[in-house]
C-alpha positions as CSV (number, residue, x, y, z in Angstrom):
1,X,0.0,0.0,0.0
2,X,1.3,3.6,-1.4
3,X,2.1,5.4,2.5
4,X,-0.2,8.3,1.4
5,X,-3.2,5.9,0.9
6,X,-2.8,4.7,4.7
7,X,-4.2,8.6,5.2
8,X,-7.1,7.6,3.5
9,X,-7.4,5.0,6.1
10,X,-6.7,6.7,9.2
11,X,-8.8,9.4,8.4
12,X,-12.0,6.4,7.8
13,X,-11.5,6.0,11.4
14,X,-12.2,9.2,12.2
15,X,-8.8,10.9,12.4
16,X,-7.3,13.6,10.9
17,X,-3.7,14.0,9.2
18,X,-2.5,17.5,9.3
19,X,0.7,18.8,7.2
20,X,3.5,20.4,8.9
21,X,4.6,22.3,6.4
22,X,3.9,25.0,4.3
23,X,5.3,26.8,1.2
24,X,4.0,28.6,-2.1
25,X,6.3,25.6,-3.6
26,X,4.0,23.8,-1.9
27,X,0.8,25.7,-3.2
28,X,1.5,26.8,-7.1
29,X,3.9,23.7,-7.6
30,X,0.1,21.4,-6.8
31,X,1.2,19.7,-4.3
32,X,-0.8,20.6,-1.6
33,X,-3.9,19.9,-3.5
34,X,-2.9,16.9,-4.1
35,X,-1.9,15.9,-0.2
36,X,-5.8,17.3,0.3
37,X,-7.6,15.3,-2.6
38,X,-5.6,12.3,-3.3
39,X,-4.1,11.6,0.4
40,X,-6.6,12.8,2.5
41,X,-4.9,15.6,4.3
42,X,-6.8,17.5,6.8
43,X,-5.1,20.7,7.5
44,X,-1.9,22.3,7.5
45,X,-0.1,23.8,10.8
46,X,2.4,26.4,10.4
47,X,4.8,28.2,12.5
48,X,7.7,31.2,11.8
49,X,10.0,28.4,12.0
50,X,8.2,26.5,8.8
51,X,8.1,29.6,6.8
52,X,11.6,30.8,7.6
53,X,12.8,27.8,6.0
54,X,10.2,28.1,2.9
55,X,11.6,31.9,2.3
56,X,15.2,30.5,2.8
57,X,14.9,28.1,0.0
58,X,12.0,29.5,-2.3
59,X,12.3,30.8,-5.2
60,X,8.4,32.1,-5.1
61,X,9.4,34.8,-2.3
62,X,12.3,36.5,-4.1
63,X,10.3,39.6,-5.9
64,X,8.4,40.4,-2.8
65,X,11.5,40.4,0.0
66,X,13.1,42.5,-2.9
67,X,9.7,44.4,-3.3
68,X,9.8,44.7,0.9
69,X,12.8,45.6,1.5
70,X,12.1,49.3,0.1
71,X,9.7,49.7,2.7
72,X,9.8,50.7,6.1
73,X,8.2,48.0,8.1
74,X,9.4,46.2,10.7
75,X,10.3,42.2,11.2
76,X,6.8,41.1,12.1
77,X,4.9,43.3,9.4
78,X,7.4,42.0,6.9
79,X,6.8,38.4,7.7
80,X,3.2,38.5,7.6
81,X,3.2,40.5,4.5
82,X,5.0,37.3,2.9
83,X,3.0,34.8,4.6
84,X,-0.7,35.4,4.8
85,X,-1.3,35.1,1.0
86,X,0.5,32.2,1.8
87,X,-2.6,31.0,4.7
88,X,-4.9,32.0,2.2
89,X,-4.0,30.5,-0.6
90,X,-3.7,27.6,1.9
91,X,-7.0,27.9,3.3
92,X,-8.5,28.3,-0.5
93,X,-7.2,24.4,-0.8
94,X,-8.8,23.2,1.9
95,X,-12.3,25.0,1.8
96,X,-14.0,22.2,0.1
97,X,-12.5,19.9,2.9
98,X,-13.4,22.2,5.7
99,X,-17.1,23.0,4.4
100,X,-17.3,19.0,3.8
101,X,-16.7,18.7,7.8
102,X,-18.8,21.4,8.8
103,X,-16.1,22.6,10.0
104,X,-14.4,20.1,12.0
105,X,-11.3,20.0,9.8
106,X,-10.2,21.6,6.5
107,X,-7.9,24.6,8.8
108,X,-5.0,26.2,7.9
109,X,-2.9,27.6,11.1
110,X,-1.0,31.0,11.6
111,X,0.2,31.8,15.0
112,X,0.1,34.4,16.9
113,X,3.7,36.2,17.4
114,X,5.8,34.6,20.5
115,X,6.9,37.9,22.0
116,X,3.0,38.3,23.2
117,X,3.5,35.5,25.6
118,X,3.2,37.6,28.7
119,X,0.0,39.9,26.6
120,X,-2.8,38.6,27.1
121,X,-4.2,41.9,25.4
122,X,-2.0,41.7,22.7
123,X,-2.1,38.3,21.9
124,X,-6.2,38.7,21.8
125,X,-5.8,41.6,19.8
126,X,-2.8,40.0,17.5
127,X,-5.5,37.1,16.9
128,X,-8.2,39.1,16.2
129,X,-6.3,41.3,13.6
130,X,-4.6,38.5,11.9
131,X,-7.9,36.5,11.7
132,X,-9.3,39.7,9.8
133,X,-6.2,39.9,7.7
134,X,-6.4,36.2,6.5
135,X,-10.2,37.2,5.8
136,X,-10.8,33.5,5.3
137,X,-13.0,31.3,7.8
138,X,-11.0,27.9,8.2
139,X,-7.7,29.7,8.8
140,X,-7.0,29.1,12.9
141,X,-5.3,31.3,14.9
142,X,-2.8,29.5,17.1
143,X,-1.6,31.0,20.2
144,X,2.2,29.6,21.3
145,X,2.9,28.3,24.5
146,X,5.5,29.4,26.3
């Protein structure tokens, strides 16, 4: 049996399969569409650490860091610039799985920024306005533990 069919399987029995992993290799290269409709994939988590390594080695981010670096922003405005078309695009994928579930799987994760940890204001209000930014409703804001 191919490994990716045994997703097929678990997920029969009621569980869910989520990616670790995301990219816009990942998303315009097809391959995330097909880890949601061939294999079964329920959602995708992501973390700065995931998409420091997808800007390190994509190609798909060089005219936008080029593009962002004649701005004025700072670090964290930067990085979400980059990735939330990223968690939308992501979230596009896996609507049909998400509206297929009613909800109880087809999400796409963006967390909230570490440095919040001792916020509890910010981190609502970093959830809130990132949520709003994604504008998409199976993207889940995660918030880290610290």
């Amino acid at each position: 049996m191919h490994p990716m069919n045994r997703l097929l399987e678990v997920r029969k029995l009621g569980q869910q399969i989520w990616l670790d992993n995301l990219s816009r290799s990942l998303i315009r290269d097809g391959h995330l569409a097909r880890f949601v409709n061939d294999d079964g994939v329920a959602g995708v988590t992501t973390n700065p650490a995931i998409f420091q390594k997808a800007i390190a080695d994509g190609r798909y981010y060089e005219t936008d860091l080029a593009a962002l670096k004649a701005r004025d922003l700072s670090a964290e405005a930067r990085y979400e610039a980059l990735v939330i078309p990223d968690v939308q695009a992501a979230c596009d994928v896996l609507r049909p799985t998400w509206q297929a579930a009613g909800g109880d799987a087809g999400y796409v994760s963006l967390e909230v920024s570490p440095a919040l940890a001792h916020d509890e204001d910010g981190t609502v209000a970093a959830a809130h306005r990132l949520h709003a930014a994604v504008a998409r409703d199976n993207v889940l804001i995660k918030v880290p533990a610290t």
